[in-house]
ZAKOL-66720 format. One record per atom (N, C-alpha, C): residue number from 0; atom name; y, x negated, z. Coordinates in steps of 0.02 Angstrom, whole numbers, plus 50000, padded with zeros to 5 digits. Each point is the difference from the previous one (the first is absolute). Example, Ala and Ser with C-alpha at 12.3 -4.5 7.8 and 13.67 -1.06 7.14 Angstrom:
2
0/N/49716/49340/50390;
0/CA/50059/50045/50000;
0/C/50060/49955/50000;
1/N/50053/50018/49964;
1/CA/50059/49958/50003;
1/C/50055/50039/50037;
//
This chain:
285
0/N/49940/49957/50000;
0/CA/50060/50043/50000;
0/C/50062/49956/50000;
1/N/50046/50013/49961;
1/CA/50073/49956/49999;
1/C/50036/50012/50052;
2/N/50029/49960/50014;
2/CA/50059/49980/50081;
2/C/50038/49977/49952;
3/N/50073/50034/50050;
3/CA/50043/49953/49993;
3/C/50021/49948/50041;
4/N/50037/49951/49957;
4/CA/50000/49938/50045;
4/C/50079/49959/49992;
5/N/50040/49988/50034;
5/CA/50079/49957/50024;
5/C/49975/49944/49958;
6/N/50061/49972/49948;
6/CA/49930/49900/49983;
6/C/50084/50006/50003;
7/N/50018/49928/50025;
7/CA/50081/49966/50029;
7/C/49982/49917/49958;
8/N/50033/49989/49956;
8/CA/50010/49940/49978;
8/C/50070/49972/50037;
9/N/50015/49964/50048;
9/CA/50045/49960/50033;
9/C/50008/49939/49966;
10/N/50054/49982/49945;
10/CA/50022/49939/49968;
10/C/50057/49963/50034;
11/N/50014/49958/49971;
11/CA/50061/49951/50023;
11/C/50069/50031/50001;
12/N/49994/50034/49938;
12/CA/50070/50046/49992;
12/C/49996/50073/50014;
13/N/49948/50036/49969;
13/CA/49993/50084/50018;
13/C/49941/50009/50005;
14/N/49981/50054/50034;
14/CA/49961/50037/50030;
14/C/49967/50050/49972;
15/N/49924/50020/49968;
15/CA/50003/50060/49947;
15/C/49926/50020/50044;
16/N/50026/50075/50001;
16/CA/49920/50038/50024;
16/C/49998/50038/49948;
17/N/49952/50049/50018;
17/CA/49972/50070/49961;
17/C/49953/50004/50008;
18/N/49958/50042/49978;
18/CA/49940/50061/50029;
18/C/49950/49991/49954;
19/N/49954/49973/50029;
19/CA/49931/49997/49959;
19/C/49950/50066/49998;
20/N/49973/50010/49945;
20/CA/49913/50052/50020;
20/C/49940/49960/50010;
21/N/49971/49966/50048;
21/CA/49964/49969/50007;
21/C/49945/50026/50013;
22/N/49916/50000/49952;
22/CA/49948/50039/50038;
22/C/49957/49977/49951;
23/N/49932/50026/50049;
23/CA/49930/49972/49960;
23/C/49989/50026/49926;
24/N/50017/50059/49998;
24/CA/50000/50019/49925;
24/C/50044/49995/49968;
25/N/50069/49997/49995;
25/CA/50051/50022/49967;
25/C/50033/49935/49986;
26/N/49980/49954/50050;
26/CA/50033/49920/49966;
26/C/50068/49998/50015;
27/N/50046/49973/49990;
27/CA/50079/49996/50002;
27/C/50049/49996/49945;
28/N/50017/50050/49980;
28/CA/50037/50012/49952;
28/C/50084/49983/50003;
29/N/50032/50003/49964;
29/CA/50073/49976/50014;
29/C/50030/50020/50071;
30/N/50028/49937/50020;
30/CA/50059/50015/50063;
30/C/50050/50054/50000;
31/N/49996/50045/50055;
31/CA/50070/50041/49983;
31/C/50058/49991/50050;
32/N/50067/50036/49976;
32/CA/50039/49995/50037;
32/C/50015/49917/50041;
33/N/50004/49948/49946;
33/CA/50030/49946/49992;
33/C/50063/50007/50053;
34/N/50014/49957/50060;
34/CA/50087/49984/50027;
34/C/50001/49941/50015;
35/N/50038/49967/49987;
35/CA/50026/49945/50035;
35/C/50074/50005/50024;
36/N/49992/49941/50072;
36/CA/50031/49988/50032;
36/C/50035/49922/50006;
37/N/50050/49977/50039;
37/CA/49970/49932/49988;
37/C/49992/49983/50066;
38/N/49972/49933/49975;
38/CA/49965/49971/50061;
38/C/50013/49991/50068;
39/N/50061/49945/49998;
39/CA/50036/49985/50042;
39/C/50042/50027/50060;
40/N/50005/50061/49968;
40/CA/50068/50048/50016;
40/C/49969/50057/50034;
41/N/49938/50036/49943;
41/CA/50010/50066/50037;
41/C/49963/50010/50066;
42/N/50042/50054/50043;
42/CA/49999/50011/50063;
42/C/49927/50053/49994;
43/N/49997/50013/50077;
43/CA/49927/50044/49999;
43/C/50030/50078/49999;
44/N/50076/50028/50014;
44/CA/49988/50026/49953;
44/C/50021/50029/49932;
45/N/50009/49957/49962;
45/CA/49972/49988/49940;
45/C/49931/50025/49987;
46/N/49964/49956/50011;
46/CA/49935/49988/49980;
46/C/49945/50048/50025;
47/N/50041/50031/50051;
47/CA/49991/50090/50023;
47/C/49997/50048/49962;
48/N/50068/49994/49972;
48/CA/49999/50055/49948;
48/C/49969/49999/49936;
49/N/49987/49913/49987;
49/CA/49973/49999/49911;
49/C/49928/50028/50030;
50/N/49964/49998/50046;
50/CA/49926/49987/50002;
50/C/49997/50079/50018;
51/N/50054/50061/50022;
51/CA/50008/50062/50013;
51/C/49996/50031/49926;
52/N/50054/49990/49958;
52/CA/50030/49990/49941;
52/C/49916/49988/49952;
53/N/49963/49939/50019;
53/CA/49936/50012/49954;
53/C/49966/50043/50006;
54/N/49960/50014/50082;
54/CA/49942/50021/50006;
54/C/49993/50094/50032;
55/N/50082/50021/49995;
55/CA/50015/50066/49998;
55/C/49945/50047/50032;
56/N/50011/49975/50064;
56/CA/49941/50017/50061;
56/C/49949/50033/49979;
57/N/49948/49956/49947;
57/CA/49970/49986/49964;
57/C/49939/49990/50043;
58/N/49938/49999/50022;
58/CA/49961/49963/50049;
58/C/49976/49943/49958;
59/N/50014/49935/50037;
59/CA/49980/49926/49985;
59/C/49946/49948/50007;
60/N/49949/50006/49973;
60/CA/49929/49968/50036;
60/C/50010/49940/50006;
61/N/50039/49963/49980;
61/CA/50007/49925/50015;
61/C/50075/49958/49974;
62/N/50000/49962/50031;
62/CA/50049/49927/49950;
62/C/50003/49939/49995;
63/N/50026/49974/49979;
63/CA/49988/49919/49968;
63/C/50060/49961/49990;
64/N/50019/49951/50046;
64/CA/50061/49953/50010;
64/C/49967/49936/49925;
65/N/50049/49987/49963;
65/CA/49982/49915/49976;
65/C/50080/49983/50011;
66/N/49992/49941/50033;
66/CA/50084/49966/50026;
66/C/49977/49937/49978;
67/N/50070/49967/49978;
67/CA/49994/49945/49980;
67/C/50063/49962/50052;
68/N/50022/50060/50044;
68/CA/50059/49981/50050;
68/C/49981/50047/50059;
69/N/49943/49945/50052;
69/CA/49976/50021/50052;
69/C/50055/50028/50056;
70/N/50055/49982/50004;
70/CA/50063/49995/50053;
70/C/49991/50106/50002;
71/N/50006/50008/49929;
71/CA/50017/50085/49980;
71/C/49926/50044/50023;
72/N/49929/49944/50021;
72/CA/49959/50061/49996;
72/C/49982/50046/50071;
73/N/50028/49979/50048;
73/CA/50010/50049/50052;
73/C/50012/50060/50007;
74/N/50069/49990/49971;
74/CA/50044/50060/49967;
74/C/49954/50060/49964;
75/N/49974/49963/49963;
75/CA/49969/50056/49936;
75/C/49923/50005/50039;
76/N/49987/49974/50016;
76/CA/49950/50019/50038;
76/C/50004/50065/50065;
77/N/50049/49972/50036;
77/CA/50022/50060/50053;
77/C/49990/50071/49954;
78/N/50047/49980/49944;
78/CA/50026/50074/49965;
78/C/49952/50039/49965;
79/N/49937/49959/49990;
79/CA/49930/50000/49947;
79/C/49968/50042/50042;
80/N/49994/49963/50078;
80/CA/49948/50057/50039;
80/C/50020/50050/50024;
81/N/50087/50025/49977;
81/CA/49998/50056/50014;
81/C/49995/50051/49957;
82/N/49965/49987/49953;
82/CA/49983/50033/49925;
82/C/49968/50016/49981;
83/N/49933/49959/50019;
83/CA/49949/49984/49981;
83/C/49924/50022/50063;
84/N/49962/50038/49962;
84/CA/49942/50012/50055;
84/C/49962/49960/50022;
85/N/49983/49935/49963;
85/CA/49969/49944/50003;
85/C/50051/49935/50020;
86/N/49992/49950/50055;
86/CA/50052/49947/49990;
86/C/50012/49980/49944;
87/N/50045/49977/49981;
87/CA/50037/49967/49953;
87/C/49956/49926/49990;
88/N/49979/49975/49929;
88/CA/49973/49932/50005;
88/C/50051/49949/49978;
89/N/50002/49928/50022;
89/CA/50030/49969/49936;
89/C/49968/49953/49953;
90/N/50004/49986/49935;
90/CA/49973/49957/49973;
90/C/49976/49922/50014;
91/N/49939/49979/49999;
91/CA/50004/49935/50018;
91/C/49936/49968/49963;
92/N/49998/49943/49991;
92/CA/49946/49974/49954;
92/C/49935/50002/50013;
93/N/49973/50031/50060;
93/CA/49953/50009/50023;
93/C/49945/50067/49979;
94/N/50053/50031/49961;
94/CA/49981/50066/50005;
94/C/49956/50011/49897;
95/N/49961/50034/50002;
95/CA/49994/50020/49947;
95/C/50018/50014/49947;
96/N/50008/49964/49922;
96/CA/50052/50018/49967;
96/C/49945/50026/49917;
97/N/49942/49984/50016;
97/CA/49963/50000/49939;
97/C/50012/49956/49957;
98/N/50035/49947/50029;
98/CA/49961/49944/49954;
98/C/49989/49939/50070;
99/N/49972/49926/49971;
99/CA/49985/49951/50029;
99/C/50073/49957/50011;
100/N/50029/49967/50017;
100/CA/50046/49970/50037;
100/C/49986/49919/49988;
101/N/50006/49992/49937;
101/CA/49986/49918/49991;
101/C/50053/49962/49999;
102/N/50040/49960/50072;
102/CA/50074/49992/50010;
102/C/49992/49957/50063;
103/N/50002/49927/50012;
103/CA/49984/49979/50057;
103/C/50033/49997/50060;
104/N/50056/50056/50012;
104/CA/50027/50021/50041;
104/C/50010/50064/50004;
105/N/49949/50062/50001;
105/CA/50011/50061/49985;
105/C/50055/50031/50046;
106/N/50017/49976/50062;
106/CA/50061/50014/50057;
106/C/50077/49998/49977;
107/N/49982/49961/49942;
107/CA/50087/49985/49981;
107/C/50035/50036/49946;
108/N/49942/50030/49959;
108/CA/50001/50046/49948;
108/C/50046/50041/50015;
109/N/50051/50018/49956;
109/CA/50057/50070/50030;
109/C/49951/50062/50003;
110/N/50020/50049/50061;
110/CA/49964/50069/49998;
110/C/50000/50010/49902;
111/N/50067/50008/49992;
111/CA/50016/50049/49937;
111/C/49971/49959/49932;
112/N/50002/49934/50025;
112/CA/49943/50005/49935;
112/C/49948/49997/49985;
113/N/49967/50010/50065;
113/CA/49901/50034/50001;
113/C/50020/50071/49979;
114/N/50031/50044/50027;
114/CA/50029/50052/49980;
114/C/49984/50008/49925;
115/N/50050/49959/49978;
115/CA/50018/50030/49922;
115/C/49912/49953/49951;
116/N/49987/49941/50040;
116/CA/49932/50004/49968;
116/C/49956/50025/49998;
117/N/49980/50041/50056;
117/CA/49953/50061/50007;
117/C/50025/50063/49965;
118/N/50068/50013/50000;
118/CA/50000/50056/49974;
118/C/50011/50003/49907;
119/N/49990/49925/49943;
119/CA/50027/49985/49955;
119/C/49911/49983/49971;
120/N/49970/49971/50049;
120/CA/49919/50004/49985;
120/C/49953/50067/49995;
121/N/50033/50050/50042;
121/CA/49979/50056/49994;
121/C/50018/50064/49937;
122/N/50070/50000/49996;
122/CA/50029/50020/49923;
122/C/49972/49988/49953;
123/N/50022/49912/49975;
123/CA/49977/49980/49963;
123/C/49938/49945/49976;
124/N/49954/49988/50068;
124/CA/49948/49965/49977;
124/C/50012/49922/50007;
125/N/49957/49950/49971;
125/CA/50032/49920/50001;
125/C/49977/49982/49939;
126/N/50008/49936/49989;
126/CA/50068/49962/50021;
126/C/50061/50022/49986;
127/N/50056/50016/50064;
127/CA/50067/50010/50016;
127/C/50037/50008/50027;
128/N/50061/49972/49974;
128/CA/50045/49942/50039;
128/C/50060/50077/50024;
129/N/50030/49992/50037;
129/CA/50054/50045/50027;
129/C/50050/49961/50009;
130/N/50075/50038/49977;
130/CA/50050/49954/50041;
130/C/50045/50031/50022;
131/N/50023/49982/50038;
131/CA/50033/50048/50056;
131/C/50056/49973/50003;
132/N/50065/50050/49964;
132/CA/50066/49977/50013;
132/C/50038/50022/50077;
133/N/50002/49977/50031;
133/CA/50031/50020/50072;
133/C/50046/49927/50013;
134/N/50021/49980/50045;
134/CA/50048/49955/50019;
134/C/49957/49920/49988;
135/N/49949/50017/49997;
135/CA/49975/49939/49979;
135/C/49958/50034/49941;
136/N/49977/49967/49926;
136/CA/49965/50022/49951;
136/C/49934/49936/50027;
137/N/49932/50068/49998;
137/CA/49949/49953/50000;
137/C/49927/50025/49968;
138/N/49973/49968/49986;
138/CA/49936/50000/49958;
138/C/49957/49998/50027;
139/N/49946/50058/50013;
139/CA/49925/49980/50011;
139/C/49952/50031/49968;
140/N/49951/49972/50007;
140/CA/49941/49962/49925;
140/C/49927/50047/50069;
141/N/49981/50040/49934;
141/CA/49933/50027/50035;
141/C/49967/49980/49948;
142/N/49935/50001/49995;
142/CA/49948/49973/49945;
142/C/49915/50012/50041;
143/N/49963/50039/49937;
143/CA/49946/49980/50056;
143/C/49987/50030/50057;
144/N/50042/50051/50002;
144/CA/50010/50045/50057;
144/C/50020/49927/50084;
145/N/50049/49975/49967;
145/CA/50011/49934/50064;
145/C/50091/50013/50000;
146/N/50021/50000/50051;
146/CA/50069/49970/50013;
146/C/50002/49941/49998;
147/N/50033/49948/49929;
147/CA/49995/49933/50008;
147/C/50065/49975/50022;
148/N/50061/50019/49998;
148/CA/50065/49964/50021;
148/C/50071/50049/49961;
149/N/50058/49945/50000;
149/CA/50024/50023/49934;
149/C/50043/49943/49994;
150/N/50074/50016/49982;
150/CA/50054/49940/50002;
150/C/50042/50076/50042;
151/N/50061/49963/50032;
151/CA/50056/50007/50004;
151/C/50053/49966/50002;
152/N/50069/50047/49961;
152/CA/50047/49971/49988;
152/C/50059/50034/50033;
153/N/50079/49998/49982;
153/CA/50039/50029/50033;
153/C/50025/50061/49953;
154/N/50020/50057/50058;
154/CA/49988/50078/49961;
154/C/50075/49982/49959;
155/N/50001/50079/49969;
155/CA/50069/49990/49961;
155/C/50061/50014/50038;
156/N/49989/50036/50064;
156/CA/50070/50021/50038;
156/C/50008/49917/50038;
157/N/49935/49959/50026;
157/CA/50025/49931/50029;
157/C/50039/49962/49938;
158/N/50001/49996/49945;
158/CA/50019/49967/49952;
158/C/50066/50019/49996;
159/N/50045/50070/49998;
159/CA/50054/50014/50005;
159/C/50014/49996/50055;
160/N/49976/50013/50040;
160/CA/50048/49980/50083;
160/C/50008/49929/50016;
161/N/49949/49947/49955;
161/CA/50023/49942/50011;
161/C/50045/49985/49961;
162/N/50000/50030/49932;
162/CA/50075/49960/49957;
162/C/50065/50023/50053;
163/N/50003/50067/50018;
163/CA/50060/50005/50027;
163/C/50031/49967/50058;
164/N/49927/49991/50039;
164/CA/50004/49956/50048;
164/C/50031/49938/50002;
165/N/49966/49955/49948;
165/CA/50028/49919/49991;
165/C/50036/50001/49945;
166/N/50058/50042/49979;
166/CA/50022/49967/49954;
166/C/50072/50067/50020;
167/N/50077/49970/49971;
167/CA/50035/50022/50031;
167/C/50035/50058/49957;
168/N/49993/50010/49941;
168/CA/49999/50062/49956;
168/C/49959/50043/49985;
169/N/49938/50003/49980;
169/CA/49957/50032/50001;
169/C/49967/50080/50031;
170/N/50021/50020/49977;
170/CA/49982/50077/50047;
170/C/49951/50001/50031;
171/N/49978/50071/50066;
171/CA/49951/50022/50019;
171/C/50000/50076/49936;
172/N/49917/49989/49992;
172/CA/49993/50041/49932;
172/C/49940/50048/50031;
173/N/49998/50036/50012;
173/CA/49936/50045/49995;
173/C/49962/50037/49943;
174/N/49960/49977/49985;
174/CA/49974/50003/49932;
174/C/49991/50059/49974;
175/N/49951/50022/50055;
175/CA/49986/50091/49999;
175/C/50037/50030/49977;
176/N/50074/49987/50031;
176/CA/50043/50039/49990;
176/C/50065/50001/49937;
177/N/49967/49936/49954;
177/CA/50059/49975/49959;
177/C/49973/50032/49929;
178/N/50063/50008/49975;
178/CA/49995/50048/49943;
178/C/50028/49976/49931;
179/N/50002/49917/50003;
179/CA/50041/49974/49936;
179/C/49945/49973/49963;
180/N/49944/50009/49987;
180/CA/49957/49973/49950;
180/C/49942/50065/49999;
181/N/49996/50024/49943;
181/CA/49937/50043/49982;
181/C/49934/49996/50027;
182/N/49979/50051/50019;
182/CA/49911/50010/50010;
182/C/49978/49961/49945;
183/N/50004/50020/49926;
183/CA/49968/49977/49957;
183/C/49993/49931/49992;
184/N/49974/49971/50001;
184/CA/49986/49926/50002;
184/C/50046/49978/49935;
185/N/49960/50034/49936;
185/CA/50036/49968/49933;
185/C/50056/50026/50002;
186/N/50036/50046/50039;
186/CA/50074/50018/49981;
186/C/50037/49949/50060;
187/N/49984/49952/50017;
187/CA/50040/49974/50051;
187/C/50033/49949/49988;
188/N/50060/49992/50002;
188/CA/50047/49915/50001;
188/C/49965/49955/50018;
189/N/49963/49915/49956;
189/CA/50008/49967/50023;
189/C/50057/49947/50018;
190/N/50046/50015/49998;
190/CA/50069/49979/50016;
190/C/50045/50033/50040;
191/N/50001/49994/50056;
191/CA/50041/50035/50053;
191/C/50066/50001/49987;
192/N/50032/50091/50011;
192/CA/50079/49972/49981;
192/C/50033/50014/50081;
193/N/49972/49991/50043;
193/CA/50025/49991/50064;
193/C/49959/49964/50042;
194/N/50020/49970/50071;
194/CA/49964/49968/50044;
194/C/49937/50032/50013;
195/N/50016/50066/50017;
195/CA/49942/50034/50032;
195/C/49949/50021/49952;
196/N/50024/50005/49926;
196/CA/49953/50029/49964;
196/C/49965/49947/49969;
197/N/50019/49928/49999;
197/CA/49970/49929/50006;
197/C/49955/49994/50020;
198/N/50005/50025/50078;
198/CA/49964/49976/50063;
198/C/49935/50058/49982;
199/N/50023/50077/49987;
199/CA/49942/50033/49989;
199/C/49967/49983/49922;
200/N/50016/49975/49959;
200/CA/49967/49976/49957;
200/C/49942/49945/50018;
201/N/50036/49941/50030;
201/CA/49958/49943/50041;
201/C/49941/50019/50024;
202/N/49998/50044/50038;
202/CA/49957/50026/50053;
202/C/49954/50038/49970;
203/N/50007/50032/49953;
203/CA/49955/50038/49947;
203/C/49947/49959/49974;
204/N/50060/49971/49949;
204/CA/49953/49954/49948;
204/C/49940/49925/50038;
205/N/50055/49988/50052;
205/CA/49953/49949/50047;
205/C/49937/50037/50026;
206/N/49996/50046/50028;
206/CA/49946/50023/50028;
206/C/49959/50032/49964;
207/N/50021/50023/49952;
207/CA/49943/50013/49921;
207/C/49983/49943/49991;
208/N/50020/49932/49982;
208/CA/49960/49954/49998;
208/C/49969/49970/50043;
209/N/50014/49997/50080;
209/CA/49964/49972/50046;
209/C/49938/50052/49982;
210/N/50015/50056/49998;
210/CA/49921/50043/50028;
210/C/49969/49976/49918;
211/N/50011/50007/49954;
211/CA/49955/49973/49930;
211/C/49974/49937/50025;
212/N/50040/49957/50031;
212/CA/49954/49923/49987;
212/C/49975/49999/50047;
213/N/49992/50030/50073;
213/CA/49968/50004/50053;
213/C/49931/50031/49975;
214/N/50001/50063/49962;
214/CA/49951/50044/49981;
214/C/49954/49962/49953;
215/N/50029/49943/49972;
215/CA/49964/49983/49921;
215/C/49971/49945/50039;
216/N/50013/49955/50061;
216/CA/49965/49950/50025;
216/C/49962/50000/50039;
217/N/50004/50071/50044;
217/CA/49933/50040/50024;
217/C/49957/50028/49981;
218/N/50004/50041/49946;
218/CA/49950/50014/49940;
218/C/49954/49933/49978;
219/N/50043/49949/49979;
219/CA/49981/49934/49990;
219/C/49947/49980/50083;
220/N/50019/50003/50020;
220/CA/49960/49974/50081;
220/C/49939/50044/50015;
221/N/50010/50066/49964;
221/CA/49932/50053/50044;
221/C/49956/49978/49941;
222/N/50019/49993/49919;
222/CA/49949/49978/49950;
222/C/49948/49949/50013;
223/N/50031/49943/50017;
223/CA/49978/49924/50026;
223/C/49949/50014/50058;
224/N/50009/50033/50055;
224/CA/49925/49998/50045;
224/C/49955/50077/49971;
225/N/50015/50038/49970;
225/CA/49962/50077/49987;
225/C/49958/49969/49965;
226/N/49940/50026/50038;
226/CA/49931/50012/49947;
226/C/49999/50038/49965;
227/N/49992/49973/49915;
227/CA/49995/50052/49950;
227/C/49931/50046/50003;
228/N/50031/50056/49981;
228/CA/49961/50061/50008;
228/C/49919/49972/49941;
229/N/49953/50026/50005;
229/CA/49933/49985/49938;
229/C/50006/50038/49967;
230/N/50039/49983/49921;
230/CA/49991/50042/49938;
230/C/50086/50004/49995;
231/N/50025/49992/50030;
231/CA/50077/50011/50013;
231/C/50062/49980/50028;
232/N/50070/50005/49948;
232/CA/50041/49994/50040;
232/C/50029/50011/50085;
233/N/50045/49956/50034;
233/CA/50026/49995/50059;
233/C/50036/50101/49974;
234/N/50008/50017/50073;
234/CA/50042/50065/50003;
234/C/50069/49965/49990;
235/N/50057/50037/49974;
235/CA/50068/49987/50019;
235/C/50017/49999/50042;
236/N/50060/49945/50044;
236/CA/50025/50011/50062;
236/C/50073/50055/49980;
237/N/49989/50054/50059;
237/CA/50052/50053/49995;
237/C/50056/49979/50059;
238/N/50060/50018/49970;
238/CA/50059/49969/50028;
238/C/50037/50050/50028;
239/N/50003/50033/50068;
239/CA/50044/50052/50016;
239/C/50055/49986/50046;
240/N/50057/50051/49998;
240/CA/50063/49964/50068;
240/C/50008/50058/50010;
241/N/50013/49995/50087;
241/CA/50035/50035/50038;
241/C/50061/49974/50026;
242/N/50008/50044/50057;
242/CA/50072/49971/50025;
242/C/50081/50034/49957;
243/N/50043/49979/50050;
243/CA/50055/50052/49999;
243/C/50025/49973/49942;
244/N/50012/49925/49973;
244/CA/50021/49992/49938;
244/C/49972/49992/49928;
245/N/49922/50028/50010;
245/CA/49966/49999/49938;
245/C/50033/50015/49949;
246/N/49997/50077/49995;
246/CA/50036/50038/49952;
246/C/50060/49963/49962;
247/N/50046/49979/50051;
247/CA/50077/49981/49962;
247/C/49980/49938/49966;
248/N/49944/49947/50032;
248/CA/49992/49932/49964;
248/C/49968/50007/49921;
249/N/49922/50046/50024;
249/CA/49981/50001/49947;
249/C/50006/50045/49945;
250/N/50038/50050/50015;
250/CA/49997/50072/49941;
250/C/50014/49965/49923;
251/N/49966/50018/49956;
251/CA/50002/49987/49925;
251/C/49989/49929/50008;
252/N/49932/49944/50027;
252/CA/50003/49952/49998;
252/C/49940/50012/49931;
253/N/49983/49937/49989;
253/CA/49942/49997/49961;
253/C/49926/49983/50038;
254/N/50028/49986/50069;
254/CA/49912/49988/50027;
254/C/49961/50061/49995;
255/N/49935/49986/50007;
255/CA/49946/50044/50018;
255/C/49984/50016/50070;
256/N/50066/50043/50040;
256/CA/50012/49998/50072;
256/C/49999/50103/50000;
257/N/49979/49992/50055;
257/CA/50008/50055/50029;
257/C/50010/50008/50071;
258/N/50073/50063/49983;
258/CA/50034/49983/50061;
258/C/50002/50060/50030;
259/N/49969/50006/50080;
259/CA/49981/50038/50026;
259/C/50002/50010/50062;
260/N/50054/50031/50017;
260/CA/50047/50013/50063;
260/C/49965/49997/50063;
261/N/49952/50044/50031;
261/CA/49977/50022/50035;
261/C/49948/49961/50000;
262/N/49964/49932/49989;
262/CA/49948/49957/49993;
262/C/50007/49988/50055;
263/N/50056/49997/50060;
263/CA/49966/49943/50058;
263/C/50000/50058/50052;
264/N/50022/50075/50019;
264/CA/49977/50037/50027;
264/C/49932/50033/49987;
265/N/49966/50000/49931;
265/CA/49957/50025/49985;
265/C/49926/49974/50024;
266/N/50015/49923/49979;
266/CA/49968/49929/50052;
266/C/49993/50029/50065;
267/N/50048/49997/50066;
267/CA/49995/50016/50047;
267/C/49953/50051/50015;
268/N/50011/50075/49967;
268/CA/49973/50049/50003;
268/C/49905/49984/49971;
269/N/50012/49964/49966;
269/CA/49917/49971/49997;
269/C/49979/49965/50063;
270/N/50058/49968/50016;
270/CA/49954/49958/50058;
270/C/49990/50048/50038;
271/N/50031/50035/50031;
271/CA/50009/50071/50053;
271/C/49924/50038/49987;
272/N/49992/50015/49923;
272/CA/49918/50039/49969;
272/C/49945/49936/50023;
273/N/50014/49953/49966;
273/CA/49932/49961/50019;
273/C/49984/49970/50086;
274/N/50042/49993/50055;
274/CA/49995/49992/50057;
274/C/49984/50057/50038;
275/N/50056/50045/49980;
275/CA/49957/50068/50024;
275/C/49929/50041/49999;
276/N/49982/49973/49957;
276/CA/49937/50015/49988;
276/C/49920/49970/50032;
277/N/50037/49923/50002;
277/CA/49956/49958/50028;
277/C/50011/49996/50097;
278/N/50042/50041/50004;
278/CA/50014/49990/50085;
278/C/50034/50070/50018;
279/N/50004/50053/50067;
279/CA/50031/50036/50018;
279/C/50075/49980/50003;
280/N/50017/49933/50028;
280/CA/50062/49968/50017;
280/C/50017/49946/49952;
281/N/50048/50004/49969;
281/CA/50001/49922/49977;
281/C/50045/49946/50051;
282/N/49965/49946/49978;
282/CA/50024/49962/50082;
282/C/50070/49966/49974;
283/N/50058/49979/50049;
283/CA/50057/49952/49988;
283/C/49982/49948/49983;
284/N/50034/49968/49993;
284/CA/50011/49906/49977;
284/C/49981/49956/50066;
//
């Protein structure tokens, strides 16, 4: 029978829950009622009303913390068990994700990106790579049904908060929110006729190419140890992104990416199905 279930992704910058259907038959279908908050800032209550605001005294069989900023999980925890019929769990590497964990420090692994590898292996199968635009952009590599690693680099909002930072003209730019260069990829200036629309050009075209040559040298890396199949080609490695700045980086790129919002709550909400199942309680960290 399907439950519903709280899944709380806690990032560096914002905060995103919504409401899973989690159950033995019915599987987990899209997240609803998406909010974010941000991190840092919001008060409990805040985070009162978004979690009122989701679950519209709704009855709640469970929920699921992944923090990547332990300082905040008290908070959401307090607010989780009062929501929730089951304690509130949080993510930790210990726990069941349906795949194997080949990583010689599985403790250091961010919650959110076992998250988004469990939930990017389950969608779409392996070998594939996820990348997750959030304040830091990072890559991880399932194959084999294994979590092998990934790279990380610096997100696109650290990249503008550092130009403005060290340098004494330069704007603070919020990308999300800037409106001087086209969605369309091919309709866009490569020649900025202002600072800011420079800077959002930069940031575009750079990170379309970081994620191409990151993608094309990992592809390159999973070929080199994969055992070829008998009678047959290697599968393709599939390339998907989440995260708050997917969309604006990649829309009208030419990769073979798929970008898919709700990948690292959907993750969670798997981990939530597969622990639940194997235990009445799922245990903390």
């Amino acid at each position: 029978m399907a439950e519903l279930v709280i899944v709380v992704d806690v990032g560096n910058t914002s905060t995103t829950l919504g409401l899973a259907r989690a159950g033995r038959i019915t599987g987990i279908g899209r997240i609803s009622g998406i909010r974010r908050l941000p991190t840092r800032t919001a008060r409990r209550a805040q985070i009162s009303a978004a979690l009122a605001g989701l679950t519209r005294a709704r009855p709640v069989a469970g929920a699921v913390l992944c923090s990547v900023v332990p300082e905040r999980n008290r908070l959401w925890l307090s607010e989780l068990r009062a929501c929730s019929a089951r304690p509130p769990s949080v993510v930790h590497h210990r726990m069941n994700f349906g795949l194997r964990i080949a990583y010689p420090d599985p403790a250091s692994i961010g919650a959110d990106r076992l998250a988004n590898a469990c939930g990017a292996a389950q969608r779409y199968g392996s070998p594939v790579i996820v990348a997750d635009f959030g304040t830091a952009l990072t890559f991880d590599v399932v194959d084999d049904n294994a979590y092998l690693g990934g790279i990380i680099v610096p997100g696109l909002p650290l990249m503008t908060d550092y130009l403005a930072e060290k340098t004494a003209l330069l704007p603070h730019l919020r990308l999300e929110c800037y409106h001087g260069i086209p969605r369309n990829l091919r309709a866009m200036p490569v020649i900025g006729k202002s600072t800011r629309q420079a800077m959002a050009i930069g940031a575009r075209l750079g990170y379309i190419g970081m994620v191409r040559e990151i993608f094309t040298r990992l592809q390159r890396a999973l070929s080199t140890f994969a055992d070829p199949p008998a009678g047959g080609k290697s599968p393709s490695v599939r390339l998907c992104a989440t995260g708050g700045y997917a969309a604006w980086a990649l829309a009208g790129c030419d990769l073979p990416v798929r970008i898919d919002p709700d990948l690292t709550l959907y993750g969670i909400a798997r981990i939530y199905e597969l622990n639940r199942l194997a235990s009445p309680r799922m245990p903390g960290p």
